[in-house]
N, C-alpha and C positions, 0 to 999 in steps of 0.2 A: 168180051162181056158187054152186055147192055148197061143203060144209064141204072136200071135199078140195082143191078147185080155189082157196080162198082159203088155202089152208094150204101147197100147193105156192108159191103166188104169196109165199107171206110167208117160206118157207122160200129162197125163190129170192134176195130180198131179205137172207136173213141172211148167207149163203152165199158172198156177198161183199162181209162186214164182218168175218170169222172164220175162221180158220185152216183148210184141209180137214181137218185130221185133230180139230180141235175139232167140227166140223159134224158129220163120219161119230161119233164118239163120242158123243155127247151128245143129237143132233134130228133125224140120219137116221131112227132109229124112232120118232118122234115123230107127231102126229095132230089134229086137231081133233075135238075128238068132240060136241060139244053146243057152241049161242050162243045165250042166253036173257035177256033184259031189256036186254041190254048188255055181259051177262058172259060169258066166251068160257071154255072148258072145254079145256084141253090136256091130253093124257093121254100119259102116258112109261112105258117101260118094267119101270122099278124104284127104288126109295124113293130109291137114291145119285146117279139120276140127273133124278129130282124135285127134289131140293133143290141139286143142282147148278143145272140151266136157270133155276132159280128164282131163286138167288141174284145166276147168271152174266149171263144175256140176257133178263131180265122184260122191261127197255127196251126194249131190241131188238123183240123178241115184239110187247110192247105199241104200239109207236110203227106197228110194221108194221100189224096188226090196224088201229091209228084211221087209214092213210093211206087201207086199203083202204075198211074203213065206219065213220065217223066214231061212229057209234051207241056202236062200243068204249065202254063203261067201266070195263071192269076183265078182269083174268084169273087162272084160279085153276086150280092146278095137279096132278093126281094120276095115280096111278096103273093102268095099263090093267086094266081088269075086263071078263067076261064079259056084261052090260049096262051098256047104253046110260046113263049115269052123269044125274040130273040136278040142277038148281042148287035148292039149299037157301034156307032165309031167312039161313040165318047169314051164305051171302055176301055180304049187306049189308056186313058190313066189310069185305071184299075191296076190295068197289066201292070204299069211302071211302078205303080205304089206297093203291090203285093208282090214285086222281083225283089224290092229291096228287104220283103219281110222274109228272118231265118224257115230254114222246113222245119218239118218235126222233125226230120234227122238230125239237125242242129240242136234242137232243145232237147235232145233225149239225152239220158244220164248214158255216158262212155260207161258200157260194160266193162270192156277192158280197165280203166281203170275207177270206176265209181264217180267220176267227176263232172259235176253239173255245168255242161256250157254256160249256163247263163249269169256264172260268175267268172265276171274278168276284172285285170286290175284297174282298165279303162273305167269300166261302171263302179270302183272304189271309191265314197269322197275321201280324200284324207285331210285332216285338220290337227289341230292342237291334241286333239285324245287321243291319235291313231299315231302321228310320223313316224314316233322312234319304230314301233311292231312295222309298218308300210316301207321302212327305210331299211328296215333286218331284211324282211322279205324279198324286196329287190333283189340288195347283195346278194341272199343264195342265189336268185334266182338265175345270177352271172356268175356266182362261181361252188357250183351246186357240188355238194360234199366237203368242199375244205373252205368255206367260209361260216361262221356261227352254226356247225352243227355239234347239236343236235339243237335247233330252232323253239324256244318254248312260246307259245302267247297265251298267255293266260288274260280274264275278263270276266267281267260280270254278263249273265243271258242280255241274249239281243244286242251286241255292242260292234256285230262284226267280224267274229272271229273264224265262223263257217266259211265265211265269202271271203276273207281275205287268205285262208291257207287252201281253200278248193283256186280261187284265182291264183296262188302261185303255182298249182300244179297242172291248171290250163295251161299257164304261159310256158312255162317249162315244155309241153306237146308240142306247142307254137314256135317256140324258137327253138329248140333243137329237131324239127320236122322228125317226132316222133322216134329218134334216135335212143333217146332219155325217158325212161318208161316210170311213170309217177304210179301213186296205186293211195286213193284215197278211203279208211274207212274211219268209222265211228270205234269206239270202245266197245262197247254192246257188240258190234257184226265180229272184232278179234274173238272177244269172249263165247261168242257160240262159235266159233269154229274152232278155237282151243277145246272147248265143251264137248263139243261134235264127232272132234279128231281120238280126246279119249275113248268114248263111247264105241268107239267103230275102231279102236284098234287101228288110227291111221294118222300118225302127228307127225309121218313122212308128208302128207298132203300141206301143214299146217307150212313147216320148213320151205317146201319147195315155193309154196304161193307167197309168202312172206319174204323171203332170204334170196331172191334173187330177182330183185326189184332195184332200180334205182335209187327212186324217191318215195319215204313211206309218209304219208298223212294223216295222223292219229284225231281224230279230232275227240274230245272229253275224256281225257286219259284219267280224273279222278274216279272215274267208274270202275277203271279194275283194282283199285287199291284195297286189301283185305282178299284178292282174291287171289289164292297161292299159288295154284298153280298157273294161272291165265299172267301172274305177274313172271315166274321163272320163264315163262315160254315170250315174255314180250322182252325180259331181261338179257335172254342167249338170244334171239333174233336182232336186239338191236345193237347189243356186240359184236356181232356176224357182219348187221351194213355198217356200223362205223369203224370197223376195223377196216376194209374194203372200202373206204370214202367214198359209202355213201349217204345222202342224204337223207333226215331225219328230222320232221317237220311236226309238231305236238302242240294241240290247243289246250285249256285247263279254267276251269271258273276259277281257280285260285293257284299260287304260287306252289311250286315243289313243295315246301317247308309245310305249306297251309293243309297239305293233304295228309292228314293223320295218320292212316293204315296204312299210308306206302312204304314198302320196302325200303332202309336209309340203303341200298345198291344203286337204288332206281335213283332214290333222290342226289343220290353223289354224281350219277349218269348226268339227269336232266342238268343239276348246277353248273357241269363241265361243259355247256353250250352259254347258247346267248338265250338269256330269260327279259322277257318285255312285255309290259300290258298295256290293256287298248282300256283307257276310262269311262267315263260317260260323255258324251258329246255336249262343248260347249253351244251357246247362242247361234254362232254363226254356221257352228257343221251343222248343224240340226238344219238352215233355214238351207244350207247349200246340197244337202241332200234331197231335201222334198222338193225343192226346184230343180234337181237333176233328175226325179222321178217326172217331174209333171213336164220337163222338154221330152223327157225319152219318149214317152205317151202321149207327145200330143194331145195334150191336156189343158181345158179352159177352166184354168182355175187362175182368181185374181190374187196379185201381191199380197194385200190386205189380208184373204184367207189365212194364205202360206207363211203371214210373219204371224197372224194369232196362232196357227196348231205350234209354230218353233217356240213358240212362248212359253204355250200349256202345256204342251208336252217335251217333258227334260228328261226321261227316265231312259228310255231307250232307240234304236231305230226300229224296232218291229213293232212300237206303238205308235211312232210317229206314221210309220206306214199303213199299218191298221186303221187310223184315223181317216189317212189321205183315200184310203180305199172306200171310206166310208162316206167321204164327202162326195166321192162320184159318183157313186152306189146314186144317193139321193139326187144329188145335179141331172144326172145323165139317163138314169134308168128311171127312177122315180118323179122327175121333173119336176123336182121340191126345189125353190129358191133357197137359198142358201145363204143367211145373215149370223150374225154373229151369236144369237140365241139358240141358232140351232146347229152352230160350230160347238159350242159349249156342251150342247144336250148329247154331242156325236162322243167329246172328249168324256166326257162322263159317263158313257154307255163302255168306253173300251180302254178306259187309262184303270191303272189300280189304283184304286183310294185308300184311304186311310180305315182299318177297322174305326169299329163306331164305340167301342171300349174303352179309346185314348181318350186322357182327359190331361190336363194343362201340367200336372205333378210328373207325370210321366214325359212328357218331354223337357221340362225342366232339368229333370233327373239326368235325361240320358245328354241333351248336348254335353251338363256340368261333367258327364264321366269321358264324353269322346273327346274333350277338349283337356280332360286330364286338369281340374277347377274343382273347385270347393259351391259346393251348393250357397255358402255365404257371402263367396268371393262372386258369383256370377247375380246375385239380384244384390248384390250389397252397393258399395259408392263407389268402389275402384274405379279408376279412369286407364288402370294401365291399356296399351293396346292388346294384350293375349288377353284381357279378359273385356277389352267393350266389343269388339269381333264376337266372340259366343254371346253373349248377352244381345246384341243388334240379331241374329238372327235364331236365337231362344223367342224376339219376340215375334220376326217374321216370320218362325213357323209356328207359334200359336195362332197368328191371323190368318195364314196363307191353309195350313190342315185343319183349325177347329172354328175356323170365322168366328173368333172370340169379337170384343169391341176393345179400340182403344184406350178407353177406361178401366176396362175389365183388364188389358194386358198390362196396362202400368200399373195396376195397383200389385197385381202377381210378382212381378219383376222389381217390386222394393217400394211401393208405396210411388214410382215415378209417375208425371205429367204425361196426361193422353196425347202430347206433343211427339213426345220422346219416342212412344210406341208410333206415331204415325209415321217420324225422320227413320225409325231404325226398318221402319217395312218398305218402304220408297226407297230408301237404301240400297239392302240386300235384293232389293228387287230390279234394281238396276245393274246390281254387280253380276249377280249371277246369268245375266246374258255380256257380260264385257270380261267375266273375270274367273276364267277354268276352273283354279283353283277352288275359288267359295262354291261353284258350281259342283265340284268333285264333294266339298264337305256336306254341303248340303241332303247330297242324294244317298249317301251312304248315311247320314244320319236318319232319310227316311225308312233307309231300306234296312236298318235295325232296329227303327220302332215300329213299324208293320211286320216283321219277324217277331218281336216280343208281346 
């Protein structure tokens, strides 16, 4: 093939990994223009869309190039000129820098078994919210079927729970050199092929693909619950592997118990393993994650940035990374300076906020009920400690959700000194990056009044 015919073919290739209007933007005018020693010469448009491609789909690019001739070793990127451009000594480190980057065969999702390279235990942070789930997962991972199975980790979205049971059934590939055959799906993919298997008169298919696996990897098993039959067929298939020891690995937004419609079969199954949740991320995972993104990417983002987003953002890691991607978005692509006004405008564009409905009654209300408190007892004089804890942060989320004033929150909370309201927001504002715990209350208290 000529240079156009493998560029079309490589192009053909991307085309449907990326969105059409990313494709036509960005590597419809795009080209091969020179392949020398190994190094492949892509030439673009113009400098903003050089360093886009560059930044965006090297992978891609590069993975396509070594399927077609493995010879690839690198690729290097510039800008269309009037000659024929050719390769320098310098791209010697081209070469070394894009040997070390994975191909697309690497990033592609394992057909065989559903499982995304690009989660491994290595790229997990673990901290305070994670160990006990991160310290279960290990163990099977050594002694796979007859240590905590059936495996449960339930969590609230975005906490880690994808990436931490897809990375046990990487590593499981990795160390037993594919001996141990893992098989990861969603609830939804069981459920249409339960669905599928009725329909077509063929739940010999359902058995065979299911029932003789290793390791199965469920991930949001609250989704089949209510659903009869999709539940008896996951019911006999996982009496079938853990009769057989084998492993039986189940994520869930919430506890066995907490799932209403489930079968009490299923729920006596799942209890008869190890059950463990993954919380919300204190102060310091939050700051040790976004600085593990920004080494991985070589990425010019200052401390300062990195300790404001771990600050502003406490809810989950897919905001926090939202964020992070947001900030380079502008840095890098945009060449927007980046201060703290417009760290703020970024968090505000992609964090969930508070509906605009809430008003000061309502969260009074609701701490005085999650603290299990008398609405008299929480703005009243008690000094006890169960009750100045809810009260100190009833008034630091009046300031921190409705930027009430300090006047305004002491008069609410019992007629107290705009003092009080200032020590109890300085307070809980400081605990809540030192102290899990208040950090745990916190967030589920906002995350049932943005639910109400």
């Amino acid at each position: 093939m000529n240079y156009d015919e493998i560029w079309q073919t490589v192009l053909g290739e991307i085309e449907l990994q990326i969105s059409r209007p990313n494709y036509l933007t960005w590597l419809k005018n795009s080209r091969l223009m020179d392949k020398k020693e190994g190094i492949a010469l892509v030439a673009l448009p113009n400098n903003f869309a050089k360093e886009w491609v560059e930044n965006k789909y090297h992978k891609l690019i590069f993975g396509s190039l070594r399927n077609i001739d493995e010879s690839t070793r690198g690729v290097k990127y510039l800008v269309h000129t009037q000659q024929k451009p050719t390769i320098k000594e310098s791209s010697k480190a081209v070469v070394n820098q894009n040997l070390a980057q994975p191909t697309l065969l690497e990033t592609k999702i394992d057909p065989e078994t559903n499982l995304n390279p690009r989660y491994s235990i290595d790229s997990f942070i673990v901290g305070s919210s994670n160990e006990l789930a991160f310290a279960a997962a290990s163990a099977v991972i050594k002694k796979i079927g007859t240590k905590y199975n059936p495996l449960f980790i339930y969590g609230r979205v975005g906490l880690g729970k994808t990436h931490l049971i897809q990375a046990v059934g990487n590593e499981i590939k990795k160390e037993y050199k594919n001996k141990v055959k893992p098989l990861y799906v969603t609830s939804e993919k069981f459920i249409n092929d339960v669905v599928g298997a009725i329909r077509n008169k063929r739940m010999e298919d359902v058995k065979n693909k299911y029932r003789k696996i290793d390791v199965l990897i469920i991930d949001d098993i609250q989704f089949i619950a209510g659903k009869a039959r999709t539940e008896e067929e996951f019911f006999h298939t996982f009496n079938t592997l853990y009769q057989n020891n084998k492993q039986i690995i189940i994520s869930s937004d919430r506890p066995p118990r907490s799932i209403p419609t489930l079968s009490e079969r299923l729920h006596s199954r799942f209890e008869g393993g190890m059950i463990v949740d993954i919380v919300y991320p204190d102060y310091e995972m939050r700051l040790a994650i976004l600085k593990a993104r920004v080494q991985e990417n070589n990425l010019n983002i200052d401390d300062k940035t990195i300790e404001l987003i771990a600050t502003r953002v406490q809810r989950n890691i897919r905001e926090l990374e939202g964020v992070l991607n947001k900030v380079i978005f502008y840095q890098d692509v945009k060449k927007e300076k980046i201060n703290t006004k417009k760290i703020e405008e970024i968090i505000n564009e992609n964090v969930q906020s508070a509906p605009k409905n809430i008003n000061p009654a309502d969260i009074i209300k609701l701490v005085a009920e999650f603290f299990e408190i008398s609405l008299s007892d929480l703005t009243g004089k008690c000094r006890k400690k169960e009750i100045v804890e809810p009260r100190q942060i009833t008034m630091y989320l009046l300031r921190e959700i409705l930027n009430l004033s300090y006047p305004f929150i002491g008069e609410k909370m019992g007629k107290r000194d705009h003092t009080t309201a200032i020590h109890a927001f300085e307070k809980i504002s400081q605990e809540i990056n030192q102290n899990p715990i208040i950090n745990q209350k916190i967030m589920l208290i906002k995350e049932q009044l943005y639910k109400s």
